[in-house]
Backbone as CSV, one residue per row, in Angstrom:
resi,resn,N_x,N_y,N_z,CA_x,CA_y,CA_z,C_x,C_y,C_z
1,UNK,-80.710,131.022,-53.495,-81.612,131.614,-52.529,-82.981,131.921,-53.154
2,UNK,-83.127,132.412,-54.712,-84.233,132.457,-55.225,-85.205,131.470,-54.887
3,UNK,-84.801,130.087,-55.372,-85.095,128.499,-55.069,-85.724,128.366,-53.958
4,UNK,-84.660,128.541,-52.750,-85.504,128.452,-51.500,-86.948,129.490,-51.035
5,UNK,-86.573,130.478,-51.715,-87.244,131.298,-50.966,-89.040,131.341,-52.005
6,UNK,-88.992,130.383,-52.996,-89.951,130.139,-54.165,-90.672,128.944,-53.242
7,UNK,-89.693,128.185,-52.627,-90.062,127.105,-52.215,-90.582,127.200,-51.098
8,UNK,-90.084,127.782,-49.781,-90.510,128.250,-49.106,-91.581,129.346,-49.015
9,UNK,-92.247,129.971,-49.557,-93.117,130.485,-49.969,-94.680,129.323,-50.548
10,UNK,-94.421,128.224,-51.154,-95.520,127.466,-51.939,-95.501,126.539,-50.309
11,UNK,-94.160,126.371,-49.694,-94.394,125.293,-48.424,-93.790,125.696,-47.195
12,UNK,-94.378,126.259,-46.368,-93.136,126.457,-45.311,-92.763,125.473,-44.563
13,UNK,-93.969,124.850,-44.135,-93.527,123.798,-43.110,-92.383,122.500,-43.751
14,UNK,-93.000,122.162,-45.211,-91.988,121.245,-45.747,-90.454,121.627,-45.789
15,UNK,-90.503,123.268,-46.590,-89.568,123.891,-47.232,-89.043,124.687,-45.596
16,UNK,-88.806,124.662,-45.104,-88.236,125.521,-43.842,-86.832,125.771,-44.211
17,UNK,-86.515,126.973,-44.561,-85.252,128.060,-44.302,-84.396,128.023,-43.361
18,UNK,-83.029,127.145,-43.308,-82.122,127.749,-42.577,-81.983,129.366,-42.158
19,UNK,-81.424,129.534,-40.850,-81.322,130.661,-40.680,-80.098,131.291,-41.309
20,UNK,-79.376,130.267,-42.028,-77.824,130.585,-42.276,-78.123,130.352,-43.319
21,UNK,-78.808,129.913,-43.998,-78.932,129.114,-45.708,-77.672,129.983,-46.527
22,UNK,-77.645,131.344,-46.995,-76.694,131.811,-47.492,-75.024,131.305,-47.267
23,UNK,-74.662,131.176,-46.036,-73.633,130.398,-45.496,-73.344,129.140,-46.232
24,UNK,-74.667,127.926,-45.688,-74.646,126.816,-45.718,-74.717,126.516,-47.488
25,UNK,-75.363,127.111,-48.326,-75.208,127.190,-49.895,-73.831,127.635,-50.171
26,UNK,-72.822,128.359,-49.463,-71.383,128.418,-50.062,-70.480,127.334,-49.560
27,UNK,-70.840,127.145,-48.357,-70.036,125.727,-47.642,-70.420,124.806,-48.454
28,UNK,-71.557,124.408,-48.570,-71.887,122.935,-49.755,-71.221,123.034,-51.387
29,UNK,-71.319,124.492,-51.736,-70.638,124.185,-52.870,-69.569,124.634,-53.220
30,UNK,-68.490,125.264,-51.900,-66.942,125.298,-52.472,-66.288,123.534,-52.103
31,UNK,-67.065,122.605,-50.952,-67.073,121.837,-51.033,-67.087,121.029,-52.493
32,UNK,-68.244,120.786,-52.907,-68.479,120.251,-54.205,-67.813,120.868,-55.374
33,UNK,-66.967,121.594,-55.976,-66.628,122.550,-56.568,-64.997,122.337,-56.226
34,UNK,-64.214,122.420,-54.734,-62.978,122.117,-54.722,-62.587,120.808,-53.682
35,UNK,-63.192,120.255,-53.606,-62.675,119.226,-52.504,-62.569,117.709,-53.662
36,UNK,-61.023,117.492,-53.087,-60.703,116.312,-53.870,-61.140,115.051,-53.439
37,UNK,-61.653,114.815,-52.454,-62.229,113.523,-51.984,-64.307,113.493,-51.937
38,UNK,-64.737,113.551,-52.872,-66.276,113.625,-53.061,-66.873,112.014,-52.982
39,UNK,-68.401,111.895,-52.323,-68.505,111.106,-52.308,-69.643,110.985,-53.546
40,UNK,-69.946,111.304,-54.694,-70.307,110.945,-55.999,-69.523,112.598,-56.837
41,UNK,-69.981,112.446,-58.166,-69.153,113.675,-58.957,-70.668,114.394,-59.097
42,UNK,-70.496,115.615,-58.828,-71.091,116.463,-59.002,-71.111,117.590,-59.812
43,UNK,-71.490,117.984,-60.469,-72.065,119.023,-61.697,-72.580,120.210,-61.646
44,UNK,-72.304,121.463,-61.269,-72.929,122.613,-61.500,-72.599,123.414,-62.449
45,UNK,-73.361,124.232,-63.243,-73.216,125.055,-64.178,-74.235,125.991,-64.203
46,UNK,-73.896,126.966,-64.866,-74.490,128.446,-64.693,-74.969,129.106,-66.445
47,UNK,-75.602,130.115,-66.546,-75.958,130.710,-67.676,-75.944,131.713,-67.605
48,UNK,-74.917,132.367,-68.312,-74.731,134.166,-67.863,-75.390,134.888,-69.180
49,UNK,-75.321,136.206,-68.655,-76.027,136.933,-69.530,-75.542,138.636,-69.514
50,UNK,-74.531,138.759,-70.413,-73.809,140.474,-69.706,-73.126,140.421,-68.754
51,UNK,-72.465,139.632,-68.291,-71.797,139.077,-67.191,-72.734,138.800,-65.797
52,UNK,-74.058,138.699,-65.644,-74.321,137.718,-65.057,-75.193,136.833,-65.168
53,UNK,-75.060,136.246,-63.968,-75.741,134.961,-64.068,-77.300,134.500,-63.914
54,UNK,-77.886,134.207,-64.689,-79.206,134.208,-64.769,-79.452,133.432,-64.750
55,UNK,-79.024,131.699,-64.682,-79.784,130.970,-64.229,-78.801,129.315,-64.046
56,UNK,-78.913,128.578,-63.080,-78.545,127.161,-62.401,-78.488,126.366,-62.500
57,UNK,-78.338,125.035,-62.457,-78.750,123.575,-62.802,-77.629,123.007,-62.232
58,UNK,-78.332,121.995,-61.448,-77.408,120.829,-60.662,-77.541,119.594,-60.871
59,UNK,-76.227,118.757,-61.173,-76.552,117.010,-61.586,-75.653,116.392,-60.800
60,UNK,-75.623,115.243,-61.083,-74.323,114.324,-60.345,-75.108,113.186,-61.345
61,UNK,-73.994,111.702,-61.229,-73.822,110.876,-61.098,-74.240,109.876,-59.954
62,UNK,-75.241,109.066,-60.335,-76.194,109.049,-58.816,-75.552,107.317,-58.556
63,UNK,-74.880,107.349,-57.335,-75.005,106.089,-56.982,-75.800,104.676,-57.168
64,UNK,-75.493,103.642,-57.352,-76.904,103.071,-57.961,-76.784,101.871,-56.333
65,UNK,-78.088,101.917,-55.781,-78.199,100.929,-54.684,-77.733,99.344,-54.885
66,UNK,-76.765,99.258,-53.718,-76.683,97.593,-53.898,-77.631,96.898,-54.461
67,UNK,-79.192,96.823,-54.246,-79.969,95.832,-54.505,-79.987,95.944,-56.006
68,UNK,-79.544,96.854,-56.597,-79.826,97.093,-58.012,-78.846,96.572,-59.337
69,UNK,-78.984,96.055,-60.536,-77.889,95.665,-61.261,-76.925,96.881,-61.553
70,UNK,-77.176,97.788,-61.881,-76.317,98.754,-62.444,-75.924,98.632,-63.885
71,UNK,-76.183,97.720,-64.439,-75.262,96.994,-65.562,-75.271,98.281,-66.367
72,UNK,-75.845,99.487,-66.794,-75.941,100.434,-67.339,-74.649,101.750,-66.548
73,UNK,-74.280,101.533,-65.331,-73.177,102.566,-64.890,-74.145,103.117,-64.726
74,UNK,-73.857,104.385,-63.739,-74.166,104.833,-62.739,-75.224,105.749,-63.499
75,UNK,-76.694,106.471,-63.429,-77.252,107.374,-64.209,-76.825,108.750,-63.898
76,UNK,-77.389,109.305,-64.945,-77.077,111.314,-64.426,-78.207,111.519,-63.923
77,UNK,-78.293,112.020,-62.674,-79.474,113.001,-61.993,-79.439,114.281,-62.338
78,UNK,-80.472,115.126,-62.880,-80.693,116.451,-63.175,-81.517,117.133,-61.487
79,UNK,-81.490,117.424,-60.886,-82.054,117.915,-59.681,-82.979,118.966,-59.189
80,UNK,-83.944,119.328,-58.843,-84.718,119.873,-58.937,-84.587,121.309,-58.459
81,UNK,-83.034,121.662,-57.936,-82.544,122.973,-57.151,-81.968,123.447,-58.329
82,UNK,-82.933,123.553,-59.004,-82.144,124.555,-60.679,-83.491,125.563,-60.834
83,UNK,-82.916,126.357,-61.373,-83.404,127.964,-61.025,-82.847,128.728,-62.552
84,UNK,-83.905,129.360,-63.563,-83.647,130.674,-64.234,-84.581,131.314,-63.526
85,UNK,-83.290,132.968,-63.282,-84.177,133.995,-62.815,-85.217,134.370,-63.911
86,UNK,-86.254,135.334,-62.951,-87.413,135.742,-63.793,-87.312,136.410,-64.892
87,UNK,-86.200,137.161,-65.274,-85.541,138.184,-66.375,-84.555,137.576,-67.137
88,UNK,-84.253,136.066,-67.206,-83.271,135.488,-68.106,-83.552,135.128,-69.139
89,UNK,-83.106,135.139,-69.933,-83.402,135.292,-71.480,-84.357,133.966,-71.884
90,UNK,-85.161,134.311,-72.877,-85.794,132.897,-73.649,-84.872,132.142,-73.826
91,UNK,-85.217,130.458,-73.583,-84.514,129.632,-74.001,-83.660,129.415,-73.171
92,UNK,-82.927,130.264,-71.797,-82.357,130.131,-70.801,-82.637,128.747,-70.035
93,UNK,-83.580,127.846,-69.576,-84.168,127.006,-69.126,-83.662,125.643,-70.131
94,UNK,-83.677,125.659,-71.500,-83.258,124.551,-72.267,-82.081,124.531,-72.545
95,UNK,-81.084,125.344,-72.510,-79.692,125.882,-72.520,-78.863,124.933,-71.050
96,UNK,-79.636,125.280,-69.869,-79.481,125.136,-68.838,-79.232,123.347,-68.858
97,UNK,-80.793,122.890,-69.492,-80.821,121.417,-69.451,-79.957,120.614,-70.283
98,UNK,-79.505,121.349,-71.467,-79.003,120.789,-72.538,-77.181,120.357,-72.207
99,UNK,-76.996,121.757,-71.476,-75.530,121.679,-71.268,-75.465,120.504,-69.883
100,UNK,-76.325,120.543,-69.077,-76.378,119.150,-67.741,-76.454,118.141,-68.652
101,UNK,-77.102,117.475,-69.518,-77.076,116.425,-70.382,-76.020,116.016,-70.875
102,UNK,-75.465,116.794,-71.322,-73.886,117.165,-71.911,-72.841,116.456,-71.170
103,UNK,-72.926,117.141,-70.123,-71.454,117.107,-69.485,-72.032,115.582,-68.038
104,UNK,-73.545,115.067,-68.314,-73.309,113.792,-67.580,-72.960,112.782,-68.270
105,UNK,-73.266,113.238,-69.781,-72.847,111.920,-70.860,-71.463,111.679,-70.856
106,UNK,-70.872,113.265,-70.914,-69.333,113.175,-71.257,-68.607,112.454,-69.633
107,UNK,-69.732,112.352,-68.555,-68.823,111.877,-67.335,-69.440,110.296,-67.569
108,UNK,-70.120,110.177,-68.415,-69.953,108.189,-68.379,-71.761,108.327,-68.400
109,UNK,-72.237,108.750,-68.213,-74.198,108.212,-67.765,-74.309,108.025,-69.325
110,UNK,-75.313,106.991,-69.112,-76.399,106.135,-70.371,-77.274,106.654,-70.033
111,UNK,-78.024,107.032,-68.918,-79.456,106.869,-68.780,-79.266,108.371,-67.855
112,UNK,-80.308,109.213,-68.470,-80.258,110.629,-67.578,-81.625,110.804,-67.179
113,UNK,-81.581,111.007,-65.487,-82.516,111.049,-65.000,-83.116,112.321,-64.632
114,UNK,-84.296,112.775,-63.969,-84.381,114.217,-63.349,-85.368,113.748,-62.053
115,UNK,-85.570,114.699,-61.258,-86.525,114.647,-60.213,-87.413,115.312,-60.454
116,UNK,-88.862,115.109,-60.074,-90.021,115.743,-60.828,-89.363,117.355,-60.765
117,UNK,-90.193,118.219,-61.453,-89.955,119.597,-61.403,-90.957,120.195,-61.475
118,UNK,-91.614,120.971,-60.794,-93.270,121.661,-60.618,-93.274,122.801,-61.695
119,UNK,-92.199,123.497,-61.796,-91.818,124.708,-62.592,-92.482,124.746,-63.945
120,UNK,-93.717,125.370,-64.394,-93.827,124.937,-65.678,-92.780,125.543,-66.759
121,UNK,-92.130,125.846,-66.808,-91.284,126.459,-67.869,-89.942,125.344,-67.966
122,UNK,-89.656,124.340,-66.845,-88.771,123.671,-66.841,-89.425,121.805,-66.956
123,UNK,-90.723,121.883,-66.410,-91.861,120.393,-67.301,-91.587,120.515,-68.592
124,UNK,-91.873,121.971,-69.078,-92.119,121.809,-70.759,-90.971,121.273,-71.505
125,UNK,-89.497,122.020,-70.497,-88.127,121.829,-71.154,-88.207,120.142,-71.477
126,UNK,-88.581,119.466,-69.713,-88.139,117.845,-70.179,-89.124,117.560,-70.984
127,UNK,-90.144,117.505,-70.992,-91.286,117.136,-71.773,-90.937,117.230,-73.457
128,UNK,-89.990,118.505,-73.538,-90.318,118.661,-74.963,-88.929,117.618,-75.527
129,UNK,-87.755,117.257,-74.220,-86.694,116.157,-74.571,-86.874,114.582,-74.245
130,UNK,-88.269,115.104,-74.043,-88.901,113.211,-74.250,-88.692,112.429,-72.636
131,UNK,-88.532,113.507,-72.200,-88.290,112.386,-70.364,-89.783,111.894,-70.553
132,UNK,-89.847,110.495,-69.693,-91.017,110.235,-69.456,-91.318,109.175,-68.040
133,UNK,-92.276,109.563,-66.964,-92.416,109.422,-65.689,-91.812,107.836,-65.659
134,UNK,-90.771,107.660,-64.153,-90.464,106.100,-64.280,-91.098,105.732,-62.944
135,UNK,-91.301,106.571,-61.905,-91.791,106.353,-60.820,-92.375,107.599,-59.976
136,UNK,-93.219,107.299,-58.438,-93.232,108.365,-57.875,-91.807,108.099,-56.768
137,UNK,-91.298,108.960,-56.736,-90.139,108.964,-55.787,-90.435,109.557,-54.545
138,UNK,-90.683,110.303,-54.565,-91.747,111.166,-52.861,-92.882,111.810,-52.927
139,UNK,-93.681,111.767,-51.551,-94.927,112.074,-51.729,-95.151,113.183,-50.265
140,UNK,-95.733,113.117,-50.090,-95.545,113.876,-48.433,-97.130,114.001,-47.732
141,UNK,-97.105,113.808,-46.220,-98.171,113.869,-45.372,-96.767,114.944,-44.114
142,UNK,-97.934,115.601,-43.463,-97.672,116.173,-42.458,-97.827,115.150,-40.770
143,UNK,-97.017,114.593,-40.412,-96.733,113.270,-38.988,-97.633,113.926,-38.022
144,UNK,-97.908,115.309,-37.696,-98.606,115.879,-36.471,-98.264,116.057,-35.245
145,UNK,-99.125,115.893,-34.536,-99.214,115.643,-33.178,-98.823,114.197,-32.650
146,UNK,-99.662,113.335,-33.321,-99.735,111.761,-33.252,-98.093,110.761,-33.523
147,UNK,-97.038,111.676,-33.690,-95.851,111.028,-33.905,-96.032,110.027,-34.728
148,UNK,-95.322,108.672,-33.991,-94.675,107.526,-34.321,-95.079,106.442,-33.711
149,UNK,-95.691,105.438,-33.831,-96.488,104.657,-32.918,-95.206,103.665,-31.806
150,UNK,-95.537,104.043,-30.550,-94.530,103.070,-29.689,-94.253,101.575,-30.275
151,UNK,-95.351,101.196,-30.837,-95.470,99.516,-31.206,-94.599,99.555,-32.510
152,UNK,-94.605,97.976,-32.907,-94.287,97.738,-33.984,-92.865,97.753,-34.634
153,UNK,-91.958,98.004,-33.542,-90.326,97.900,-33.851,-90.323,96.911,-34.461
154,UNK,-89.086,96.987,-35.769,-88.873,95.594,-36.462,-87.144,95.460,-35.288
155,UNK,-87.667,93.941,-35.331,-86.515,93.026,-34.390,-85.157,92.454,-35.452
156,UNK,-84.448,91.651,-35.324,-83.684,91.069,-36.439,-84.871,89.769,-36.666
157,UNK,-85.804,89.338,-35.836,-86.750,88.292,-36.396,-87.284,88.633,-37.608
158,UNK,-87.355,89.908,-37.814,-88.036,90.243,-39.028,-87.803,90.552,-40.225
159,UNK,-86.461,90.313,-40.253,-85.366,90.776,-41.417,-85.575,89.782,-42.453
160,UNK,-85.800,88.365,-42.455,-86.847,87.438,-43.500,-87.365,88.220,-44.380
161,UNK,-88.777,88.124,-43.250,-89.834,88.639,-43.867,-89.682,90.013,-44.436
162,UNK,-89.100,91.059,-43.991,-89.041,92.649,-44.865,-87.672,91.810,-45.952
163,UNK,-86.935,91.294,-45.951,-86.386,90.872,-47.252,-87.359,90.370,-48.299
164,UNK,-88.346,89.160,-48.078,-89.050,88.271,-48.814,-90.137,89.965,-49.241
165,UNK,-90.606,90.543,-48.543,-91.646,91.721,-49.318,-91.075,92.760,-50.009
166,UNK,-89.662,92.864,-49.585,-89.037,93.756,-50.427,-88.763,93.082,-52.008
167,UNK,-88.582,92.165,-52.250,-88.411,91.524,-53.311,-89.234,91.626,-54.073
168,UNK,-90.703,91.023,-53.357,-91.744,91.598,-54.028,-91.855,92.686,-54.963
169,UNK,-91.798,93.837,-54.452,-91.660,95.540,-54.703,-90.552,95.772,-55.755
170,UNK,-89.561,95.259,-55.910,-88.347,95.038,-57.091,-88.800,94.759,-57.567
171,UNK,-89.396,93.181,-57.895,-89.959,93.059,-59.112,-91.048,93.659,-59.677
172,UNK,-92.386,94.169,-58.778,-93.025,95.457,-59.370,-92.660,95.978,-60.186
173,UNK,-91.474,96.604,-59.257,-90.767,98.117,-60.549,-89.875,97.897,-61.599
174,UNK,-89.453,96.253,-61.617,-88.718,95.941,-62.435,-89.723,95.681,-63.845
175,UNK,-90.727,95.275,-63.332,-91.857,95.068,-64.294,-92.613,96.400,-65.117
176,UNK,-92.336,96.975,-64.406,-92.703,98.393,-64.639,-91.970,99.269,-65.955
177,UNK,-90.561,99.039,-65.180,-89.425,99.395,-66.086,-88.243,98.646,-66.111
178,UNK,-87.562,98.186,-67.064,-86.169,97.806,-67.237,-85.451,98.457,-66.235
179,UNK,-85.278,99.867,-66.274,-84.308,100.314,-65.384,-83.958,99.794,-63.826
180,UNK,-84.933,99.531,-63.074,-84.863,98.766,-62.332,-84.162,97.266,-62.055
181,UNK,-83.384,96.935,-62.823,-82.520,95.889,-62.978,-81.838,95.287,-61.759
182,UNK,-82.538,93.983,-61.382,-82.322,93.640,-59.832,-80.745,93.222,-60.054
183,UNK,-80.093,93.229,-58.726,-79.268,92.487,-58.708,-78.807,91.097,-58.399
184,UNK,-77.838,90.269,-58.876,-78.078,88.408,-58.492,-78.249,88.293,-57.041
185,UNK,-77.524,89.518,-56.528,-77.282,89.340,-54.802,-78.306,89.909,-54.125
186,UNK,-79.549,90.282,-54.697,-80.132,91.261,-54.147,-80.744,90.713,-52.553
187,UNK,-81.042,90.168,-52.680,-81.617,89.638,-51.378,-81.052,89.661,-49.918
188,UNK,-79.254,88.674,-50.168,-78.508,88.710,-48.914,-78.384,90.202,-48.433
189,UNK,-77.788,90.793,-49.851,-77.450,92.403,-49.838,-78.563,93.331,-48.852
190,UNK,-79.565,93.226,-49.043,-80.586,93.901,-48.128,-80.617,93.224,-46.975
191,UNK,-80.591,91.964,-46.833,-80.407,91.104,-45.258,-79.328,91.964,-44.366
192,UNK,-78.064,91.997,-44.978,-76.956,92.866,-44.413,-77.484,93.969,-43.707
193,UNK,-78.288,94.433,-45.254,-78.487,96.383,-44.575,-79.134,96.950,-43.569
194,UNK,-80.255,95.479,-43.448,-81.066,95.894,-42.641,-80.942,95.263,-41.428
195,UNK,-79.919,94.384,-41.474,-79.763,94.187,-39.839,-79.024,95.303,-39.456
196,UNK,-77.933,95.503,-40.192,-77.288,97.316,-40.046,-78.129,97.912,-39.835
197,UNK,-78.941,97.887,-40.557,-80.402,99.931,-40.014,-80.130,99.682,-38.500
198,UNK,-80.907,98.319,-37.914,-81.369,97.741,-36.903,-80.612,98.747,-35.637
199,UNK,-79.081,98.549,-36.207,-78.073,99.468,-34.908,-78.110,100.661,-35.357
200,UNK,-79.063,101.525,-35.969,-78.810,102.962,-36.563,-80.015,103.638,-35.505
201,UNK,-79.546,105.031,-34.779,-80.096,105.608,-34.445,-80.978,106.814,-35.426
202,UNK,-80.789,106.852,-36.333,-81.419,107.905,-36.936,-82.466,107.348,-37.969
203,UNK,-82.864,106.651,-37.960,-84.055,105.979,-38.407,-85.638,104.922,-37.332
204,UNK,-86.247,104.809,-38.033,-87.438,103.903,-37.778,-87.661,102.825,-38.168
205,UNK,-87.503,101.554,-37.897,-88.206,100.966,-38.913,-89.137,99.732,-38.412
206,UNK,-90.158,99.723,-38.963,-91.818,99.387,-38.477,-92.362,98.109,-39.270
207,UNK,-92.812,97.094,-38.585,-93.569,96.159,-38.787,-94.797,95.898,-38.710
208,UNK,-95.781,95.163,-39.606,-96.968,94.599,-39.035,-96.951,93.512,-39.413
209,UNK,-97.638,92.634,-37.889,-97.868,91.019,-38.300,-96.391,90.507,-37.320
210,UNK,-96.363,89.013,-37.101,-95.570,88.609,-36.505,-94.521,87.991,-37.742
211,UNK,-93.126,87.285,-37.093,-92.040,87.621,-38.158,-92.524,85.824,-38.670
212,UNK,-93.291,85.580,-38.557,-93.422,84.393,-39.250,-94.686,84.581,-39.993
213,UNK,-95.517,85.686,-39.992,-95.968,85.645,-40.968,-96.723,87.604,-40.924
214,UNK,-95.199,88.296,-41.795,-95.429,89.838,-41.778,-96.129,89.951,-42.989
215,UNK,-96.738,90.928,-42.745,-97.713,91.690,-43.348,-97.400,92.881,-43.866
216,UNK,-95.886,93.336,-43.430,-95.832,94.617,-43.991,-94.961,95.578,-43.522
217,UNK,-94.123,96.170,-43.887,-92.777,96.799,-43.466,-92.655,98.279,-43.748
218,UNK,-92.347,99.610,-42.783,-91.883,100.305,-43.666,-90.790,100.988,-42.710
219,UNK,-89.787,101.657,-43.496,-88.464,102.326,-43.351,-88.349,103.898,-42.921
220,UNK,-88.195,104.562,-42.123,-88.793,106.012,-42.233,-87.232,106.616,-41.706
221,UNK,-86.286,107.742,-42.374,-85.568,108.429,-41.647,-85.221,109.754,-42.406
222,UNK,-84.246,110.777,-41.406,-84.189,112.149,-42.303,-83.761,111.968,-43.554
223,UNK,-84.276,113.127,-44.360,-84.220,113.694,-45.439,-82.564,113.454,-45.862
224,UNK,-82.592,113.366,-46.882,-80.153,113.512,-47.282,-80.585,115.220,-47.906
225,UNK,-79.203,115.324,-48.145,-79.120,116.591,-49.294,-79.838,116.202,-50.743
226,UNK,-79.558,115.059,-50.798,-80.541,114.536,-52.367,-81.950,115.007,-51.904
227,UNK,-82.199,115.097,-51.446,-83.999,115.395,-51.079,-84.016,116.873,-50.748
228,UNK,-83.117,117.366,-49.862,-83.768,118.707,-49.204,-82.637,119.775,-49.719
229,UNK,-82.895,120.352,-50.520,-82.043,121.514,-51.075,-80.758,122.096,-50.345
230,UNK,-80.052,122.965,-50.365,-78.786,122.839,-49.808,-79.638,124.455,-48.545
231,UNK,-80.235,125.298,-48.943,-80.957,126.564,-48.168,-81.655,125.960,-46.917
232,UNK,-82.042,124.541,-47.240,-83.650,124.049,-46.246,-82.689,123.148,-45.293
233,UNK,-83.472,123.198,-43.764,-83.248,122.049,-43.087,-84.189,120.989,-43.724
234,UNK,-83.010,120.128,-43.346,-83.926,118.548,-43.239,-84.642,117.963,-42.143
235,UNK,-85.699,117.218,-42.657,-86.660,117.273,-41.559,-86.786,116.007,-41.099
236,UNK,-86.661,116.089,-39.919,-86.056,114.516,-39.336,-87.197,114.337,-38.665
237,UNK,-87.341,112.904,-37.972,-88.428,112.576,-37.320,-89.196,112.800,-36.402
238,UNK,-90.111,113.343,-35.998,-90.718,113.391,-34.633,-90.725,112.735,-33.565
């Protein structure tokens, strides 16, 4: 609740507060914590101090997308809903990171990841263990008044062309970084998915240019729990 309410405070409109958040933070993690059927492994740990607890950190084992090789097994995500209170001891913050490192290696990860972290006391932590930027992963504009433009539905005509530009964009980031490691199938694999989106109500997804010769694609739908803290609603489309 610290978390949210830090967060909510720097953003409201992004960061918006369940009215139940207290609730919905024990439902998510006696879930994660005792339920034998999870859909990735998840990681929480704590840092006490006199018997309590002064400070958080959350990881998992992050799925790696079809389009992607994986050949490395699955990475550790460090997550950005980690929290030392304001009164927890020095060194509380690298304690925190050290033991998540720990226990994603000991669950199988090669490669440990984090999501940016604004916190300066928790930059310095990765900074001083050598993380170093692999991408921007989210950015944010406020949609408005002006919604979602009526035009521009992608059809299955267009599933080509957003395959052929998505490819593009892989190899970008593959160029960028190794980690990005395409997969042999990558191509059909996204053909599949995205004729699937196509029947999904809870998404957008937008074209420019005709399907014989697009110009440009993009994907828009709510937030997961990977994005929006377990306190915050997720903010779905206009």
């Amino acid at each position: 609740m610290l978390d949210a309410q830090e967060r909510h405070a720097q953003d409201s409109i992004l960061w918006k507060m369940a009215g139940d958040a207290p609730a919905q933070i024990e439902k998510a993690l006696t879930f994660a914590l005792t339920a034998e059927q999870q859909p990735f492994q998840q990681i929480w740990q704590v840092a006490e101090d006199g018997g309590q607890i002064t400070g958080v950190i959350h990881a998992l084992l992050l799925p790696v997308p079809p389009i992607y090789a994986g050949s490395r097994d699955e990475p550790g995500l460090i997550l950005p809903a980690s929290l030392a209170a304001p009164d927890a001891p020095n060194g509380t913050v690298g304690a925190l990171l050290a033991a998540a490192e720990d226990a994603l290696h000991q669950a199988g990860a090669r490669i440990t990841l984090s999501s940016h972290v604004s916190r300066e006391d928790w930059r310095t932590a990765f900074d001083a263990k050598g993380y170093e930027p692999l991408t921007l992963y989210l950015s944010r504009t406020d949609v408005g008044a002006q919604g979602i433009p009526a035009d521009g539905q992608a059809t299955e005509d267009d599933v080509p062309g957003i395959v052929t530009h998505s490819a593009e964009n892989r190899q970008v980031l593959f160029d960028i970084d190794p980690f990005w490691e395409i997969h042999s199938e990558a191509d059909p694999r996204l053909s599949a998915w995205i004729t699937r989106s196509l029947t999904l109500r809870d998404r957008d997804m937008m074209v420019l240019g005709s399907p014989d010769d697009l110009e440009g694609y993009i994907i828009a739908q709510p937030a997961s729990r990977l994005h929006s803290p377990l306190p915050m609603i997720s903010q779905e489309l206009v």
